[in-house]
C-alpha positions as CSV (number, residue, x, y, z in Angstrom):
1,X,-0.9,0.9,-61.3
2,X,0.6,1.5,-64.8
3,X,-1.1,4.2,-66.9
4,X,-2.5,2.3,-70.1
5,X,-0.9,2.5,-73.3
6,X,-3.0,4.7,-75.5
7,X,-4.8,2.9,-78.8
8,X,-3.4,3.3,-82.1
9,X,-6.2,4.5,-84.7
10,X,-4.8,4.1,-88.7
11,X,-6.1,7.5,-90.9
12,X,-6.4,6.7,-94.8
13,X,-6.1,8.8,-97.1
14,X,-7.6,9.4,-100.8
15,X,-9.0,6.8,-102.4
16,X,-8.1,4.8,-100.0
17,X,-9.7,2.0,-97.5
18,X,-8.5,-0.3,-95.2
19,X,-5.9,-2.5,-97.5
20,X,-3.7,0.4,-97.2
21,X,-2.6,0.1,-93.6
22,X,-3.8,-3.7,-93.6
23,X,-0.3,-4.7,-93.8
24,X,1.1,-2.9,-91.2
25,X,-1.7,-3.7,-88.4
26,X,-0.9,-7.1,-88.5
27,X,2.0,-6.6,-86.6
28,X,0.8,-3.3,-84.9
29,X,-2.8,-3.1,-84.2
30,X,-5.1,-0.3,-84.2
31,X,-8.3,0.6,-85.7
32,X,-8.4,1.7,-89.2
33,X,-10.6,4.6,-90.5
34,X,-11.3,5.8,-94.1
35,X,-13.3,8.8,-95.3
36,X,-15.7,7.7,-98.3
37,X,-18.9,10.0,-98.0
38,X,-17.4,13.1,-96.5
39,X,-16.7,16.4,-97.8
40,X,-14.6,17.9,-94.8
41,X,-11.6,17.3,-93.0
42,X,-13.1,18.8,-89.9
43,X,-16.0,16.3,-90.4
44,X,-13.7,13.6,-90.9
45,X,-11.5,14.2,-87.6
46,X,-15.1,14.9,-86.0
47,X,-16.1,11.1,-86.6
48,X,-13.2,9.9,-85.7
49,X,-13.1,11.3,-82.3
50,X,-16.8,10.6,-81.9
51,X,-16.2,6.9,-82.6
52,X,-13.4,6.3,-80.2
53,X,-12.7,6.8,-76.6
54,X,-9.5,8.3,-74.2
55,X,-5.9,8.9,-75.7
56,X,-5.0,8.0,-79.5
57,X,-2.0,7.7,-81.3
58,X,-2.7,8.6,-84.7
59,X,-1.5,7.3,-88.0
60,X,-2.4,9.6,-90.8
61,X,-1.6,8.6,-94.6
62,X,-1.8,11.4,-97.2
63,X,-4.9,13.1,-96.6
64,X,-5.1,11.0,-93.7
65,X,-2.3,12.7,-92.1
66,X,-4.5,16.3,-93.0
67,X,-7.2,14.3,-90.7
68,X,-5.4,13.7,-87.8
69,X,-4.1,17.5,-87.1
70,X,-7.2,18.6,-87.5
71,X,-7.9,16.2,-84.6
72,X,-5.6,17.9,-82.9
73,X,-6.7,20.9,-83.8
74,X,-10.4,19.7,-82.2
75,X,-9.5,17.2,-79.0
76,X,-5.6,18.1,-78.9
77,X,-6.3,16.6,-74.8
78,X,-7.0,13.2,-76.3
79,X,-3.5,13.1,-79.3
80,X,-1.2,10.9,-77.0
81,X,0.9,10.7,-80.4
82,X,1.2,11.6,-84.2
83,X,2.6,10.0,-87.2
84,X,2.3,11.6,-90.2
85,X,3.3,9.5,-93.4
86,X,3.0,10.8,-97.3
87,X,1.5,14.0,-96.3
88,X,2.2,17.7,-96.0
89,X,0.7,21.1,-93.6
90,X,0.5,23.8,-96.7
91,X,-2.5,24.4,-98.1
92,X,-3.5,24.2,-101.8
93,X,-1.0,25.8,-104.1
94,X,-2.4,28.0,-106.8
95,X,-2.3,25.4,-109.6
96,X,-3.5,22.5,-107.4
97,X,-7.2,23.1,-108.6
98,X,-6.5,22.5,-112.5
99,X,-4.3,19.5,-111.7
100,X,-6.9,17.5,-109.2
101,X,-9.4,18.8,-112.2
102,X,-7.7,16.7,-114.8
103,X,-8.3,13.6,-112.4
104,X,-11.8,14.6,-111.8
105,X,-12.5,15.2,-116.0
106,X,-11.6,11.5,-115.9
107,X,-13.0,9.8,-113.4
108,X,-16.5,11.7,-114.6
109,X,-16.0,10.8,-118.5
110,X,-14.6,7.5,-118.2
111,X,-14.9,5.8,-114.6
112,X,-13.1,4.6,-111.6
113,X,-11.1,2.4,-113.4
114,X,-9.4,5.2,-116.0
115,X,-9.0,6.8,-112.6
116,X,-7.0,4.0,-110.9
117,X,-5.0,3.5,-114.6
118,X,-4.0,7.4,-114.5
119,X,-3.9,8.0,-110.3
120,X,-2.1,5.1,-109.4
121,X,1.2,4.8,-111.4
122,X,3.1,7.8,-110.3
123,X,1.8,7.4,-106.8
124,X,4.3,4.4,-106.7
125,X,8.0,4.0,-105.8
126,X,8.8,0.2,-104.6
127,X,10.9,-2.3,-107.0
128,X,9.1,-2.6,-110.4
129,X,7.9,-6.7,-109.4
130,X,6.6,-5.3,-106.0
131,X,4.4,-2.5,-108.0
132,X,3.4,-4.9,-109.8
133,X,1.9,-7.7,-107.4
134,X,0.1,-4.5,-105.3
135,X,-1.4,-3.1,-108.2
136,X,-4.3,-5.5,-109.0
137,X,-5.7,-4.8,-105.2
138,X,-4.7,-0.9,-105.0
139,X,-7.0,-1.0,-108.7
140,X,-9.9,-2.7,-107.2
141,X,-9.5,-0.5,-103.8
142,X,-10.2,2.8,-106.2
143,X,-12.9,1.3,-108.8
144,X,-14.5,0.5,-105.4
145,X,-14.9,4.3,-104.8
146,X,-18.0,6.0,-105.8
147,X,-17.5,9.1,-107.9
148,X,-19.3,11.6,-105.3
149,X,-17.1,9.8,-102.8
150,X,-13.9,10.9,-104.5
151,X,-15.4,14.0,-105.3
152,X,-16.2,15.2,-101.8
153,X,-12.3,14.3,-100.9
154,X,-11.3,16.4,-103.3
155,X,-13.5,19.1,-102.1
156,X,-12.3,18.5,-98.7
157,X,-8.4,18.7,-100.1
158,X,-9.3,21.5,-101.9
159,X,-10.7,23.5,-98.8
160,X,-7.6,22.6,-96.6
161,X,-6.3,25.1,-94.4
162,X,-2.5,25.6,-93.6
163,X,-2.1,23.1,-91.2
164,X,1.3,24.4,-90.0
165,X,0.5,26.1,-86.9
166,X,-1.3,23.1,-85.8
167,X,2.1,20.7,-86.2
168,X,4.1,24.0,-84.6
169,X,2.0,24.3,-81.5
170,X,1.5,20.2,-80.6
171,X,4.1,19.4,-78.2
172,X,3.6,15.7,-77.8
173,X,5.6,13.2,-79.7
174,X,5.9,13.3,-83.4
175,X,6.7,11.1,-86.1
176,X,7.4,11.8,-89.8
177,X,7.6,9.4,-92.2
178,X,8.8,9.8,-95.7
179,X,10.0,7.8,-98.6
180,X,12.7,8.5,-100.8
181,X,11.1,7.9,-103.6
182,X,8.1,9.8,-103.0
183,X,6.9,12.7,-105.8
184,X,3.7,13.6,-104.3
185,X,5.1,14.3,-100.4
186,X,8.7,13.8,-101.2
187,X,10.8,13.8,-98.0
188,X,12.2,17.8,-98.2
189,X,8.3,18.6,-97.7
190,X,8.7,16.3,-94.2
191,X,12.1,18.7,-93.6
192,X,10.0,21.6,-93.7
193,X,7.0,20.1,-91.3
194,X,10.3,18.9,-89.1
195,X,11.4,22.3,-89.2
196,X,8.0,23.3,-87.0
197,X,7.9,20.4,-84.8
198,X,12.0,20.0,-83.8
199,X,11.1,17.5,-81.3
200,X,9.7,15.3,-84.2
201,X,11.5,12.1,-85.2
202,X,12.1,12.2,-89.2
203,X,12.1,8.7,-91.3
204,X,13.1,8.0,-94.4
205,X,12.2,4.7,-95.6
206,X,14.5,4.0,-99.1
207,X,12.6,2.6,-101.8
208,X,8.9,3.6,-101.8
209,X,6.8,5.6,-102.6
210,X,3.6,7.3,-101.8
211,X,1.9,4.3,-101.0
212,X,4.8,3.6,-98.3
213,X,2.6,1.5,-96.3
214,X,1.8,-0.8,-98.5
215,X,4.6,-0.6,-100.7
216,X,7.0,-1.0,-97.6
217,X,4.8,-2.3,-94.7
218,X,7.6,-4.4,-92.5
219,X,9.4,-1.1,-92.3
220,X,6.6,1.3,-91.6
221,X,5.9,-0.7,-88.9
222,X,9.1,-1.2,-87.4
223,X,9.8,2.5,-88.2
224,X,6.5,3.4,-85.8
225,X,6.9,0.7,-83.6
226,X,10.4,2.2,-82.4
227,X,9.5,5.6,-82.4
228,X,6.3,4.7,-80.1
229,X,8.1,2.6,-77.6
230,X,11.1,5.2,-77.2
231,X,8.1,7.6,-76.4
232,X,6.3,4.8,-74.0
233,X,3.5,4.8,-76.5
234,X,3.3,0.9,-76.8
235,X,4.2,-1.9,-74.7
236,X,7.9,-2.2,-76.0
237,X,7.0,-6.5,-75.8
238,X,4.7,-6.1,-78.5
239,X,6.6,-4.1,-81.1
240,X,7.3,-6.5,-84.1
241,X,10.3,-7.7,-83.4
């Protein structure tokens, strides 16, 4: 008898629900999870676990990528698989405080929806027409937020450890997935992480940004879907074709 594939669980990242990766499970399916109400990453990989069963591929965008090596870190017996999309191992530079505080000032003084109008922009990379039909439900997806919410994901971001050995010492398969036109986690900051997991497979997807995927959702699911059959991760009849 065939050993079963494992599932695929979808980690979002800040500010972020289930519309981020919506796109992509509709051709590869797998739970999603987002973090509102938590102030830890360790808490956040701790529910996860606690909510699922046997192996996992996991999916981590932005700060859900932080999530799933400190899943690894916790269960690394259950981590069939990683992707990690948008994201990064260091922890917080020296400045990072002030610039997260600016954010912070104006969610607190003038609401979720300054937030969205100031977050949201540079986070961006797809064609300016494409921005602009995802920007109405990316807006709604942050006002949605409540501000202790965002605050405690800062707190968690802020409180990050170097993740790096984590990524060095996983030996299972990999994925890292950039986009070119990424400021936040630009792709030289997925080098680096390649640099201490060599057996990783590195993406680029051209013409996205952070939000790759739902800026860019056919590809990040083609890009995954290849990677996780070439590792016998998924069945290779039900990658999207």
């Amino acid at each position: 008898m065939s050993k079963p594939f494992p599932s695929f669980v979808f980690l979002c990242g800040l500010l972020s629900d289930a519309r981020v990766w919506s796109p992509v499970t509709e051709t590869l399916p797998g739970r999603i999870f987002a973090f509102p109400g938590f102030d830890s990453l360790a808490a956040m990989a701790e529910s996860l676990l606690a909510a699922t069963t046997g192996p996992l591929v996991l999916v981590g965008h932005s700060m859900g990528g932080r999530v799933a090596l400190e899943a690894v870190r916790q269960a690394p017996g259950r981590i069939a698989g990683l992707v990690l999309a948008n994201t990064g191992v260091h922890p917080p530079a020296e400045n990072e405080g002030a610039g997260r505080q600016r954010l912070i000032d104006i969610a607190r003084t003038q609401g979720m929806a300054a937030l969205a109008a100031a977050w949201l922009p540079p986070m961006m990379g797809a064609a300016p027409a494409r921005v602009e039909a995802l920007m109405p439900g990316l807006r709604a997806m942050v006002e949605a937020y409540p501000l202790d919410a965002y605050l405690g994901q800062i707190a968690a971001l802020l409180d990050r450890p170097d993740a790096g050995p984590i990524l060095a010492g996983y030996g299972g398969p990999v994925l890292l997935l950039s986009a070119d036109r990424d400021r936040w986690s630009p792709p030289a900051q997925h080098a680096a992480m390649h640099a201490l997991a060599p057996q990783a497979m590195l993406r680029i997807v051209d013409g996205a940004g952070h939000m790759l995927p739902v800026e860019a959702p056919e590809a990040t699911a083609a890009a995954i879907a290849d990677w996780a059959a070439a590792h016998g991760l998924i069945d290779p009849g039900a990658a999207p074709a």
